[in-house]
C-alpha atoms as one frame of an Amber mdcrd trajectory, in Angstrom:
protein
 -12.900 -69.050 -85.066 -13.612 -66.093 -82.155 -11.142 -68.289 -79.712  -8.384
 -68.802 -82.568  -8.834 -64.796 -83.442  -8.796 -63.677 -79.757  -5.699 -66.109
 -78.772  -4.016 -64.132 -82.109  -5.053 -60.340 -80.849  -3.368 -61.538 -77.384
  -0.332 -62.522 -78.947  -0.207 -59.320 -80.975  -0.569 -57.272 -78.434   2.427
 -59.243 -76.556   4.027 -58.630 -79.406   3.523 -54.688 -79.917   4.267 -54.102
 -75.911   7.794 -56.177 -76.806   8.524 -53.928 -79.757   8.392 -56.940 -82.013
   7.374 -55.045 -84.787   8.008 -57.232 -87.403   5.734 -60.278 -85.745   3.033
 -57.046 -86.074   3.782 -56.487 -89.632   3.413 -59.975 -90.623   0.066 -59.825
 -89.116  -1.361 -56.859 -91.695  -2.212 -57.832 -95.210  -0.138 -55.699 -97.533
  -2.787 -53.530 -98.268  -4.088 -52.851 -95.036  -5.628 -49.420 -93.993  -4.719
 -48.018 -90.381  -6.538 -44.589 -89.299  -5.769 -43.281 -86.337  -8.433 -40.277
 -85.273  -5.515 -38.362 -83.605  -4.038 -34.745 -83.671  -1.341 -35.251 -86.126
   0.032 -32.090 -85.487   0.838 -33.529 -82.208   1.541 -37.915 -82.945   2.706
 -37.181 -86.655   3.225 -40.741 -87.230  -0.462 -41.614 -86.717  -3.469 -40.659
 -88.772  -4.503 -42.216 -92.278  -2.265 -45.002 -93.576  -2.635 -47.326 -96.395
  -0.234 -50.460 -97.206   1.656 -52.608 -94.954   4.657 -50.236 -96.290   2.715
 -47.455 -94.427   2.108 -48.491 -91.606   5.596 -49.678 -90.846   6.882 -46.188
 -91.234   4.494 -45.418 -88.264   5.186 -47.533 -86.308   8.927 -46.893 -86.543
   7.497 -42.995 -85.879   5.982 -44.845 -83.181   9.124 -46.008 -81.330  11.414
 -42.958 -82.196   9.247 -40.893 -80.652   8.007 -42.853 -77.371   8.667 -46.114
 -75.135   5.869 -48.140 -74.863   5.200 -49.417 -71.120   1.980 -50.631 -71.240
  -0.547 -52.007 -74.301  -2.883 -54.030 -72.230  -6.142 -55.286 -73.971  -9.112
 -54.763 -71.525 -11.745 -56.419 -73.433 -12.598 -58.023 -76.572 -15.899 -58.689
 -78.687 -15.045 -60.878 -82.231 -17.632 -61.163 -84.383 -16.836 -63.676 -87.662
 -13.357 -61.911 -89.339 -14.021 -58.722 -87.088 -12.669 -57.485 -83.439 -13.530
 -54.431 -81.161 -10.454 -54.117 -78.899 -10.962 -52.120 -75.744  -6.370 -51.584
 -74.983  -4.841 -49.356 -71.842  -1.348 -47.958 -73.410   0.809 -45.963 -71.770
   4.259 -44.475 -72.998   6.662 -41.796 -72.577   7.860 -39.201 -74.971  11.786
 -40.343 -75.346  12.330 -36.196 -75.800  10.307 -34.666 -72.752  10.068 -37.747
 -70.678   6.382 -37.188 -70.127   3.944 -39.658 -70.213   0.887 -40.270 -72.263
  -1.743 -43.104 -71.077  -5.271 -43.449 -71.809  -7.916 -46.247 -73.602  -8.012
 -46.942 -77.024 -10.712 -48.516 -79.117  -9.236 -50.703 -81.990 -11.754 -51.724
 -84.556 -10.522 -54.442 -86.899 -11.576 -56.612 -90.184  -9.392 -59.572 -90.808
  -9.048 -61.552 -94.205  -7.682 -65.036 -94.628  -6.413 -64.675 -90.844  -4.550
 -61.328 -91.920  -5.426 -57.598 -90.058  -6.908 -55.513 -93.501  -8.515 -52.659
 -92.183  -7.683 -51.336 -88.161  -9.499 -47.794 -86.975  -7.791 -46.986 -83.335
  -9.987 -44.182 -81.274  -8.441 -42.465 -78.390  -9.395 -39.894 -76.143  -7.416
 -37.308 -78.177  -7.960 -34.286 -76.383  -6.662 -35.943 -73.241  -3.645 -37.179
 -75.451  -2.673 -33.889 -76.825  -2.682 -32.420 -73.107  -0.553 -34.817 -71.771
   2.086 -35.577 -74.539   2.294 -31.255 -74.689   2.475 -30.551 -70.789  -0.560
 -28.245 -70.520  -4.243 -28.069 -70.736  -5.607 -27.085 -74.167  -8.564 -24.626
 -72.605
């Protein structure tokens, strides 16, 4: 099961650097719950989502507001129906043209092969800097 999962995470995060959003849709059960633990204030299309509904809208927020260069998993540990994702992303605000990289920590619980529950960590502060063009302190 961990090689069929982690071939499936690969291929989904092809699929999210392509902008194939609807291959990463099909992917979520339809009531999945995404929670980002960003500054919303600052990536208002992330934070607490529920339904595959949802989570479409952000990632549409997603796109509007920056390219995507780079979602690059750096390591994975699958346990059973469950994945740590260790992913280097990097994008640019379409608006101010600066850009925003840094490691996030995906933390994911499949059922019947479908994503039903994904927590992302990121270095927020760090975030928030960069996608606003000065240091917060």
């Amino acid at each position: 099961m961990s090689d069929v999962l982690r071939e499936r995470l690969n291929t989904l995060y092809a699929a999210i650097k392509l902008g194939q959003f609807d291959f990463v849709l099909h992917s979520m059960a339809d009531d999945i719950e995404y929670v980002s633990y960003a500054p919303v204030k600052v990536f208002r299309f992330l934070g607490h989502r529920r339904g595959k509904a949802a989570v479409a809208e952000a990632l549409r927020g997603a796109h509007l507001a920056f390219d995507l260069v780079s979602c690059e998993p750096v390591s994975m540990i699958i346990e059973s129906e469950n994945a740590a994702v260790i992913v280097f992303a990097r994008s640019v605000n379409r608006t101010t043209g600066r850009s925003v990289q840094g490691m996030l920590a995906h933390f994911m619980r499949f059922r019947d092969g479908k994503i039903v529950e994904l927590r992302e960590f990121m270095d927020s502060f760090s975030a928030a800097e960069q996608a606003l063009g000065r240091t917060l302190l």
